[in-house]
C-alpha positions as CSV (number, residue, x, y, z in Angstrom):
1,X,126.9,49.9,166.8
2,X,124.6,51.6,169.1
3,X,124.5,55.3,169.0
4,X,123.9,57.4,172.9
5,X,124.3,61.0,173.4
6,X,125.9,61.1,176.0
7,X,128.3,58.1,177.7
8,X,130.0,58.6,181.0
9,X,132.9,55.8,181.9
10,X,132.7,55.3,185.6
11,X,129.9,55.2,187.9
12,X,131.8,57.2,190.7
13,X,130.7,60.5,192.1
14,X,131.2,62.5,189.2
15,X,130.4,59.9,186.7
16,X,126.8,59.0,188.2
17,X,126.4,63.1,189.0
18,X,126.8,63.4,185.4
19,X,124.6,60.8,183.8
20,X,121.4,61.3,185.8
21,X,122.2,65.5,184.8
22,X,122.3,64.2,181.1
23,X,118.7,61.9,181.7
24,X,117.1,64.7,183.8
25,X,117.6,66.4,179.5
26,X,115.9,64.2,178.0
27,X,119.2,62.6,176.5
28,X,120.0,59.2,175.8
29,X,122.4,58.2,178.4
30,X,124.9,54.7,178.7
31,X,127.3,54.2,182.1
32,X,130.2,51.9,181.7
33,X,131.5,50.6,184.9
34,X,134.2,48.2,184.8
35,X,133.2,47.2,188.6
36,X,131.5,44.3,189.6
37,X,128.9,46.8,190.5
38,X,128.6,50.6,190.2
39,X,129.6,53.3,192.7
40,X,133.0,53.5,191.7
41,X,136.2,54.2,194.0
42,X,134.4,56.0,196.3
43,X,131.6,53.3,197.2
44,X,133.5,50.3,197.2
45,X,137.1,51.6,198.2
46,X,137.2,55.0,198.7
47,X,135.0,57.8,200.4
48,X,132.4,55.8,201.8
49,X,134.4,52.9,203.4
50,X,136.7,54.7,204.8
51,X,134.2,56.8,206.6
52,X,132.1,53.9,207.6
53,X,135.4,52.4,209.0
54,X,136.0,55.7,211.2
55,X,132.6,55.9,212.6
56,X,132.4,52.0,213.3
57,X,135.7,52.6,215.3
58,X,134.8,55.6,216.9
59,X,131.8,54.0,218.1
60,X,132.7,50.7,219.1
61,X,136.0,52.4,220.5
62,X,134.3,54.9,223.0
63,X,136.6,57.4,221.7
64,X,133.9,60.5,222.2
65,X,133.4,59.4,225.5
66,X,137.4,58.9,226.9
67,X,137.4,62.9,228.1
68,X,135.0,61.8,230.2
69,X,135.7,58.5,231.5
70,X,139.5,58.1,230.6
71,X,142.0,56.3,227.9
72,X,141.0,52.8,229.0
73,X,137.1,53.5,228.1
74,X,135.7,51.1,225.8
75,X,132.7,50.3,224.7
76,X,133.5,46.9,223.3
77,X,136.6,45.6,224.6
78,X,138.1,43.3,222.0
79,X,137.0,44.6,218.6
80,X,138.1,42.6,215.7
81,X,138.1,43.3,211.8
82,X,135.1,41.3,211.6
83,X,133.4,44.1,213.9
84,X,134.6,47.3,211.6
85,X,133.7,45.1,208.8
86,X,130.0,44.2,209.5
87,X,129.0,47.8,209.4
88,X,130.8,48.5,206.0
89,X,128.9,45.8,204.1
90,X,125.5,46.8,205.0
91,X,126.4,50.3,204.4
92,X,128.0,49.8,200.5
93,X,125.1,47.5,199.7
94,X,123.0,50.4,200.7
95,X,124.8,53.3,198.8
96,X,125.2,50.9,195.9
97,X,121.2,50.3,196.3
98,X,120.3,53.3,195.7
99,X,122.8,54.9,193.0
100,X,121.3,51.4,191.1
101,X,117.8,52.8,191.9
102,X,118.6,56.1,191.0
103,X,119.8,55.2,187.3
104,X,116.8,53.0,186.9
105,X,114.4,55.8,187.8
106,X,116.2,58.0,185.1
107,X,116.4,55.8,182.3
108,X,120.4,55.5,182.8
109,X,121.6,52.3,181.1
110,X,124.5,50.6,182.7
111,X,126.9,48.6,181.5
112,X,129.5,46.5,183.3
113,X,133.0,46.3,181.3
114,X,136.1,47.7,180.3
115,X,136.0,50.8,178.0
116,X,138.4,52.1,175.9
117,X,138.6,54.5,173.0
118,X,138.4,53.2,168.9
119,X,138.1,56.8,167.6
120,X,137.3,60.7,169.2
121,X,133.4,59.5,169.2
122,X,133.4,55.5,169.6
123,X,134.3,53.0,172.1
124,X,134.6,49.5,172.8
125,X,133.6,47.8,175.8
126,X,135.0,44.0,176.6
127,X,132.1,42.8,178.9
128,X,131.9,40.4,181.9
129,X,132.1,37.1,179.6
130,X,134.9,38.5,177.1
131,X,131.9,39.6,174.6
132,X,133.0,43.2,172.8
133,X,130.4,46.2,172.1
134,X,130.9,49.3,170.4
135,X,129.2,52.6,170.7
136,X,129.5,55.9,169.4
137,X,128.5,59.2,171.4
138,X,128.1,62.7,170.6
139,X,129.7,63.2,173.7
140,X,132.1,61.5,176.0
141,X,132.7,61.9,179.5
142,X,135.5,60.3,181.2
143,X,135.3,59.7,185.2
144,X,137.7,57.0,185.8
145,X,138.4,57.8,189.2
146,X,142.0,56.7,190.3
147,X,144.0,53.3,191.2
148,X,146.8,53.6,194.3
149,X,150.4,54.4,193.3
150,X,152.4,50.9,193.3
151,X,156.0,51.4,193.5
152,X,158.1,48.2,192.8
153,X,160.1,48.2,195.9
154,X,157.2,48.4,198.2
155,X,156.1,44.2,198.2
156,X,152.4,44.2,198.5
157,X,150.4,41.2,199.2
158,X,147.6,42.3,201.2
159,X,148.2,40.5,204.2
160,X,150.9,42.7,206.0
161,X,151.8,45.3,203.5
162,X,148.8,47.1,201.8
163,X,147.9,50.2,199.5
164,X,145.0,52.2,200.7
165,X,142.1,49.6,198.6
166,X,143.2,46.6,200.0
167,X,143.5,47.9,203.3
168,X,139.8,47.6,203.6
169,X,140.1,44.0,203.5
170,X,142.4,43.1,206.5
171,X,141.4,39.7,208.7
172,X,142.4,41.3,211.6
173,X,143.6,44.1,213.5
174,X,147.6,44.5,214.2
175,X,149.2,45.9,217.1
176,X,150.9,48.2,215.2
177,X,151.1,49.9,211.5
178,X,153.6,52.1,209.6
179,X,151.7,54.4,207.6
180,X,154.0,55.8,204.7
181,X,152.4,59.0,203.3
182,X,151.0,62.0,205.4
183,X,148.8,62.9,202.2
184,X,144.4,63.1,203.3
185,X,144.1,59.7,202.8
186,X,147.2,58.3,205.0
187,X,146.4,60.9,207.5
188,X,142.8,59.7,207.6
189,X,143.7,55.7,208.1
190,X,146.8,56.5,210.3
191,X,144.4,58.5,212.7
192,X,141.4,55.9,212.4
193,X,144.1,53.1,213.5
194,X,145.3,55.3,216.3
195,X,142.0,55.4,217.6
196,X,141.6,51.8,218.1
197,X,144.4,51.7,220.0
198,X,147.2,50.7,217.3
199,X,150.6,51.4,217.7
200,X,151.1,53.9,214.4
201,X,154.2,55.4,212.6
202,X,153.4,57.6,209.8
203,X,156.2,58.7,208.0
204,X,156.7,60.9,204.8
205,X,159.5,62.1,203.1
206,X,158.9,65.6,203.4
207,X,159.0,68.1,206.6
208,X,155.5,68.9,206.6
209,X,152.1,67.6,206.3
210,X,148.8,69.0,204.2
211,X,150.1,71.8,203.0
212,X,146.8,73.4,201.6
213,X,146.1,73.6,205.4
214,X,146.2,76.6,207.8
215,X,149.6,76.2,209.7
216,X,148.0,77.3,213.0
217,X,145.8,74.5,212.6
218,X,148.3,71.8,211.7
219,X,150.2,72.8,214.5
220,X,147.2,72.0,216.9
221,X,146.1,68.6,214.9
222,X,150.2,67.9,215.4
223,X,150.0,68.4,219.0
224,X,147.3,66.2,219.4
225,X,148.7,63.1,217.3
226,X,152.0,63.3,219.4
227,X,149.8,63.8,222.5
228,X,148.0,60.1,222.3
229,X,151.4,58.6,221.2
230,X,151.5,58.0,217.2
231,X,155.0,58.5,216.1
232,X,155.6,60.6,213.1
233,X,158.8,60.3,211.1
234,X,158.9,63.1,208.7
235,X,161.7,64.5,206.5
236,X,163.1,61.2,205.5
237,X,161.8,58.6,202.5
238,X,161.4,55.4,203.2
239,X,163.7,53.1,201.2
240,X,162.9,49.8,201.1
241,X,160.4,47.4,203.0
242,X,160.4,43.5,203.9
243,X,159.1,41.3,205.4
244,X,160.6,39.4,208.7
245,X,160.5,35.5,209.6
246,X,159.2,36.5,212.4
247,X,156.0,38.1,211.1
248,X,156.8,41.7,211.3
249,X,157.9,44.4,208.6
250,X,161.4,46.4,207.9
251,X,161.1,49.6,206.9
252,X,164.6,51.1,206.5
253,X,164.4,55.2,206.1
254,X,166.7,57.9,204.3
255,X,169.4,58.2,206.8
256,X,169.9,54.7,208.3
257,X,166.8,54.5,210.9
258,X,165.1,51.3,210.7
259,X,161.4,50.8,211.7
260,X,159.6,47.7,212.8
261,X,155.9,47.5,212.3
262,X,153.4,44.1,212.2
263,X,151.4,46.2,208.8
264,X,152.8,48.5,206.5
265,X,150.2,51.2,204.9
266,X,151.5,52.3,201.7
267,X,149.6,55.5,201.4
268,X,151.7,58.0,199.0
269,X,149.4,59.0,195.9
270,X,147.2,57.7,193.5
271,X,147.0,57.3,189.6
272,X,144.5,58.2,187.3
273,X,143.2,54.9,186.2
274,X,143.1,56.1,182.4
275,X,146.2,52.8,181.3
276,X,143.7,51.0,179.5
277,X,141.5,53.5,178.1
278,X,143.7,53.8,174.5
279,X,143.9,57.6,174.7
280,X,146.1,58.1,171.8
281,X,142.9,56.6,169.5
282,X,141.7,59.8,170.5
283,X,144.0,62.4,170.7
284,X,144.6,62.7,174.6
285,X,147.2,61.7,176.7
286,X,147.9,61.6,180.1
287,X,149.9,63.2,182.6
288,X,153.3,61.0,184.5
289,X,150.3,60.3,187.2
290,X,147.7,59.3,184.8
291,X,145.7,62.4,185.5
292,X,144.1,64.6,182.5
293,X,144.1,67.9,181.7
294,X,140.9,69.4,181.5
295,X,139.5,73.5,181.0
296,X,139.0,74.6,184.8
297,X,135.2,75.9,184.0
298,X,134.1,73.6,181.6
299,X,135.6,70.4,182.0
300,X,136.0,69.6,178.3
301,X,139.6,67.8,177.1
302,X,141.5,69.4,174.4
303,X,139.5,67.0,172.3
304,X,136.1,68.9,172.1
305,X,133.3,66.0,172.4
306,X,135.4,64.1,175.3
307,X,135.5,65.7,178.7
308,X,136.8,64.9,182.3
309,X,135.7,65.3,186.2
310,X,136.4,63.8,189.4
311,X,139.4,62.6,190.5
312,X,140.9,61.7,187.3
313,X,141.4,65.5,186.9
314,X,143.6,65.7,189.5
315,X,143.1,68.3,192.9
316,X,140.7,68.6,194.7
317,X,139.9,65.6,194.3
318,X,136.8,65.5,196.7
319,X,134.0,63.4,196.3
320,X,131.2,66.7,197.0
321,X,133.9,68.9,194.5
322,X,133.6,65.9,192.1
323,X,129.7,65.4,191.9
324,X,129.6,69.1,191.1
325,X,132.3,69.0,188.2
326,X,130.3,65.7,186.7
327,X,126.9,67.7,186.2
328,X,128.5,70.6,185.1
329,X,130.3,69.1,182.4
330,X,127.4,67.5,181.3
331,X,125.5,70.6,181.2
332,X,128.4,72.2,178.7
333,X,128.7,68.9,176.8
334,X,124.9,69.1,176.2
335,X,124.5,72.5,175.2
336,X,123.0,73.3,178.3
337,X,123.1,76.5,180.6
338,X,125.4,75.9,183.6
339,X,126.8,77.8,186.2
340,X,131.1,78.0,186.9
341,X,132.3,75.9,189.4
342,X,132.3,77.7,193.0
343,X,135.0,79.8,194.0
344,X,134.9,78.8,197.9
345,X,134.0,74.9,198.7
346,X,134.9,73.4,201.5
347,X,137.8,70.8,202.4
348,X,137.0,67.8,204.3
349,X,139.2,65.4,205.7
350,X,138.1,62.8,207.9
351,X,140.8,61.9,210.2
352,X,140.5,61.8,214.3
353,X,140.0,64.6,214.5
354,X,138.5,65.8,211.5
355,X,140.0,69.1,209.7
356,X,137.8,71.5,207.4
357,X,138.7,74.7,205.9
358,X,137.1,77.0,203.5
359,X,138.9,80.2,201.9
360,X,142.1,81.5,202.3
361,X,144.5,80.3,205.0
362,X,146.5,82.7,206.7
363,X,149.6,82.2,205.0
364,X,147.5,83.2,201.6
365,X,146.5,85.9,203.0
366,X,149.6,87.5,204.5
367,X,151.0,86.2,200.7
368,X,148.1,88.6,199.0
369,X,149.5,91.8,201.3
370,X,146.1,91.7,203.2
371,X,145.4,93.2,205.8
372,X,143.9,91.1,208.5
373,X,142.4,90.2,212.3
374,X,142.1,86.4,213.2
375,X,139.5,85.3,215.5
376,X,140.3,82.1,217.2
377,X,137.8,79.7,219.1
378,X,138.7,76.5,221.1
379,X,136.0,73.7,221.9
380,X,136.5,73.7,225.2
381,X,134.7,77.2,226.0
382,X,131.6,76.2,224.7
383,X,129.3,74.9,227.0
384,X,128.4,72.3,224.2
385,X,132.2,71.1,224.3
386,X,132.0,70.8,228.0
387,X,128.9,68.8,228.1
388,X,130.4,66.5,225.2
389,X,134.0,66.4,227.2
390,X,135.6,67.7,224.5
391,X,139.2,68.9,225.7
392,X,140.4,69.5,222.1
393,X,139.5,71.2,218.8
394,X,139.4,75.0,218.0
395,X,137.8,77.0,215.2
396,X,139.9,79.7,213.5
397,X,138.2,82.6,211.2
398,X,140.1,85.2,209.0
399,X,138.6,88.9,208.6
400,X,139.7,91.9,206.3
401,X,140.3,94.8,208.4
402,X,139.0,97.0,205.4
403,X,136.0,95.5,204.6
404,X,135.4,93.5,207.5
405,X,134.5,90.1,205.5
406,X,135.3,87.0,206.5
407,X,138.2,85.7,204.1
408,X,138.7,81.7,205.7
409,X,137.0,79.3,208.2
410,X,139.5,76.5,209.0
411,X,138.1,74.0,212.3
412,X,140.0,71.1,213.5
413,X,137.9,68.4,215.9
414,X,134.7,67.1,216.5
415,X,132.4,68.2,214.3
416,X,134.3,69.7,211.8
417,X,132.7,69.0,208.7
418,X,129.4,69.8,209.8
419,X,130.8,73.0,211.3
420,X,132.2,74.4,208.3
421,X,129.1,75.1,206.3
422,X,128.4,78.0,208.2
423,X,131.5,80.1,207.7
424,X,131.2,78.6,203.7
425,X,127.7,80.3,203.5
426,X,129.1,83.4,205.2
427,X,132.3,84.0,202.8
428,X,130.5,83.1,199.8
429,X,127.8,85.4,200.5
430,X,130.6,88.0,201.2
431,X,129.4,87.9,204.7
432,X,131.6,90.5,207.6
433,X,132.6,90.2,210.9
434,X,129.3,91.6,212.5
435,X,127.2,88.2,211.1
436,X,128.7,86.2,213.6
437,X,128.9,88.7,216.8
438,X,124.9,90.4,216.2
439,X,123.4,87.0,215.6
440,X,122.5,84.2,217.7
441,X,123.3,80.8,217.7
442,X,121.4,77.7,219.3
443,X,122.9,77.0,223.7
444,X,125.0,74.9,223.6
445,X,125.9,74.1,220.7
446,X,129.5,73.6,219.0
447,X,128.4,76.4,216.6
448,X,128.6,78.8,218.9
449,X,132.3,78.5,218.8
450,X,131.8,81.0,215.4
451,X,130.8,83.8,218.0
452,X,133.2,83.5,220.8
453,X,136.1,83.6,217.8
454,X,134.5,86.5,216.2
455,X,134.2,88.4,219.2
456,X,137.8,87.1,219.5
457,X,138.9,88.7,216.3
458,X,136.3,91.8,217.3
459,X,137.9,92.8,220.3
460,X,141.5,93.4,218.3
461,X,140.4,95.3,215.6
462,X,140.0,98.9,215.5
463,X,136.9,100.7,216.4
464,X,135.6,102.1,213.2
């Protein structure tokens, strides 16, 4: 039984975060992946697919360029699968490239097989061929990652009805799909497939959508899904779901509506993928969604030497908030110095358009009793948003009147991602009002928006 100091299960963005932390020590370091090759969820399923699949159909679609030349713009005019597909493969054989190169250049070994727990210190790994290992650690990191949420009565088979893996692998494009679940990553695929022209549904069974988002700012991303025709059906569950003779799919709701689709898109949470792991051997369990519970700062399990990060752990489950929780629970399981997790990161979600937010949202703050000016910017007075025909997107910022400081950045549209590290550098350097209006910014640029809703928020506030 081979002895490591530290072994990370799962090769995902917190697992591999984690491992190259431990070998940049000094420490002896072994990755099991049960995978056919690392990366994880969020190389072969998850973050990285599903991003490749929205630029590929952005691209190919013509989409940044329809506020120019119109709705029927395309750059290729009958995209297939194949098309979306061709871009994702040499992309994942890229990512997983260099994570493989990056735990060779550290001395990471990696293992391919299923883990699970013998005792609080050892595990045993069934390998490719049915051949069992055992190792013992003096510490343990688990970063499973998370599997899709299968109900019974929803009858996948990855041909018309799929859960948000499989989805990746679809031979071709339908003319329309019911998305059930407005959670990121429904909202994410449902926009992607509106994009390209699909008919979409997306239904969820409560009344509102992303609720960790600025409502002013849901209201505007709402306006423009309704705008380019997807349907939303929201404050009803779905029930059931077949399949029709004549190739399409049933859905009937809460409430007697029925709704017809060629694809169903079952999109309505995830598991943590911890079922085979043997917890009880030791002394952890699991929540009802497989998720475990974990010290906020520290990341270790209520069993000392065995710790937990990524998505696993539950919210946020990003894969940037993920990478950081891996390294700094390998810093605390090695006795190493590390710093607390960051109060203020930033949200990303990559639907069309894309949404990011740092901070408090305004309904936060009115809950906190402060007092407060909003600054509001759209897209379309920037000379950089005219230039890119941009009609859409807006930038909204958050300022104490006491202190001036900016409290939340929250930017729906092109861009948005990128955007946000701005206003993150600003409010976690406790950064005021006057940043944004006595400094320049590049012409034109979209950044430039933070200035036009500064002076926005600037122009209501009172003189000092």
């Amino acid at each position: 039984m081979e002895h490591y100091d530290f072994i990370v299960i799962g090769s995902g963005p917190a697992g591999r975060r984690a491992a190259i932390q431990a070998a940049k020590f000094g420490k002896k370091v072994l990755v099991v992946e049960r995978g056919g090759r690392v990366g994880g969820v969020s190389v072969h399923t998850g973050t990285i697919p599903s991003k490749t699949l929205r630029e590929t159909a952005l691209n190919l679609s013509g989409w940044r360029e329809r506020g120019f030349y119109g709705r029927s713009y395309r750059v290729k005019q009958d995209l297939t699968a194949h098309d979306l597909r061709a871009r994702l493969d040499i992309t994942l054989n890229h990512e997983i490239e260099v994570l493989e190169h990056q735990f060779a250049r550290n001395q990471v070994t990696t293992l391919r097989g299923d883990a699970r727990f013998k005792d609080r210190t050892t595990i045993e790994v069934e390998g490719e061929q049915g051949e069992t290992f055992e190792f013992y650690a003096d510490s343990i990191l688990l970063a499973v990652g998370t599997v899709p949420f299968r109900p019974d009565y929803v009858p996948f088979d990855g041909k018309q009805v799929f859960d948000s893996d499989g989805i990746l692998t679809l031979d071709h494009l339908p003319r329309s799909i019911a998305v059930i679940g407005a959670g990121v990553i429904g909202i994410e695929y449902a926009t992607i497939f509106s994009s390209l022209d699909v008919h979409v549904t997306l239904i969820e069974p409560r009344e509102t959508m992303l609720d960790f988002i600025d409502r002013e700012l849901i209201g505007d991303f709402t306006h423009q899904l309704k705008d380019r025709g997807m349907v939303l059906r929201f404050g009803k569950k779905a029930e059931t779901i077949r399949k029709l003779d004549n190739g399409m799919c049933e859905i009937q709701m809460e409430g007697g509506r029925h709704i017809r689709s060629e694809m169903v898109l079952f999109a309505a949470g995830r598991m943590g993928a911890t079922s085979s792991l043997n917890l009880e051997a030791c002394g952890l369990e699991s929540d009802a969604r497989g998720r475990i519970k974990v010290d906020p700062t520290t990341f270790v399990t209520d069993v000392p030497s065995i710790y937990a990060a990524g998505d696993v752990i539950g919210f946020p489950s990003l894969a940037s908030t993920s990478m950081e929780q891996g390294r700094i629970a390998a810093c605390h399981a090695l006795g190493m110095p590390a710093h607390e997790p960051p109060k203020f990161f930033p949200y990303g979600i990559y639907s069309v358009p894309e949404i990011s937010t740092v901070g408090m949202t305004e309904e936060e703050v009115q809950e906190r009793g402060i007092a407060y000016e909003c600054g509001v910017a759209r897209f379309r007075e920037t000379s950089r948003g005219h230039i890119m025909g941009l009609n859409t997107g807006m930038l909204k910022m958050i300022f104490s009147l006491k202190t001036r400081r900016l409290l939340g950045c929250h930017i729906v549209g092109e861009g948005a991602t990128e955007l946000i590290h701005i206003g993150q550098a600003v409010l976690n350097l406790k950064g005021t009002l006057e940043y944004f209006v006595e400094n320049t910014f590049n012409y034109p640029t979209l950044a430039e928006a933070y200035k036009i809703a500064a002076l926005d928020a600037w122009n209501r506030m009172p003189v000092e």
